[in-house]
C-alpha angles and dihedrals in degrees: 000000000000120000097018117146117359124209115263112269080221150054105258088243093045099097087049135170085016093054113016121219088245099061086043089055092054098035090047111031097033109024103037086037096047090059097047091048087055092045099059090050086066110049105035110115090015131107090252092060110113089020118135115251095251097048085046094059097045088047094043083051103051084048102044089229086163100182090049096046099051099049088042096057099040081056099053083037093062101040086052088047101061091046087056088056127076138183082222106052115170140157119288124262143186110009102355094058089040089061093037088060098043083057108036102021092242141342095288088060101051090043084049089055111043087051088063095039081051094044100042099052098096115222114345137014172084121286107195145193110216145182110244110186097310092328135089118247122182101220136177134214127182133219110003094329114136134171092255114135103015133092093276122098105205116221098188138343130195108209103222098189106136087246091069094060108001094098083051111031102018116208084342103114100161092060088057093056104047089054095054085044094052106027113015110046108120093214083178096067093044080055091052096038088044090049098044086051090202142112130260101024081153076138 
């Protein structure tokens, strides 16, 4: 299957101390892989094998091929995932800022948000920043669920399964997110996502 698991945009210390190199190693090399080894078992020798990600999980979905379409998706999720962290996480600028503001009021809004949308998706999950029709939306999706293959463009996402924090904040969710929130964010990748205009920059 083409575009499966892309190489980390990072070393796997340098988020450190607010993602250690030990839950990236798990999360990365186990969990992400885990779901692109079982998705090429089922699709090999299948119509969907050598799709793109994206046209797999809209396919998967019309079909309700349920087992394809989860690990499709977790796979697409999490590539899209390590491209929405940096080492270097700031505060936006420029546009976005500017459409974060015309949304939310100001930064402190949107953060405020995002904690109770995090906080309020119950197990497992994505909680996203899309593109609406010209306007930013928070948005959350359980399970595997993503906005592929919809009218949305996601800008960023923060995968809030218990396996991305669990080894460094425990059952402390909240602490996760705040550090993604305050340290992590790649606002360069939601510009670039924001200016293509287009689905599946996972790249």
């Amino acid at each position: 299957m083409s575009n499966t698991v892309y190489k980390l945009p990072f070393d796997k210390n340098a988020l450190e101390p607010h993602m250690s190199s030990k839950t990236l190693s798990f999360h990365y090399d186990r969990h992400h892989k885990g779901y692109a080894d079982k998705l090429e078992k089922l699709v090999k020798g299948t119509d969907y094998e050598g799709l793109s990600l994206e046209e797999t999980i809209v396919k998967a979905r019309k079909e309700a091929q349920i087992d394809i379409l989860n690990n499709a998706a977790q796979v697409w999720n999490h590539n899209f995932f390590w491209k929405s962290l940096s080492p270097n996480g700031g505060k936006p600028d420029g546009r976005i800022k500017n459409l974060i503001e015309a949304r939310f009021n100001d930064v402190g809004e949107f953060k405020d948000k995002f904690r109770s949308a995090a906080a309020g998706l119950f197990g497992s999950g994505w909680v996203w920043l899309v593109l609406d029709q010209g306007q930013i939306r928070i948005l959350t999706t359980s399970n595997a669920d993503s906005p592929v293959g919809t009218d949305l463009i996601p800008l960023l996402t923060l995968d809030v399964w218990e396996h991305a924090y669990y080894l460094d904040y425990q059952n402390e969710r909240a602490g996760f997110v705040d550090a993604f929130l305050d340290n992590l964010i790649n606002w360069n990748f939601v510009a670039a996502n924001i200016k293509s205009g287009t689905l599946g920059r996972a790249a």
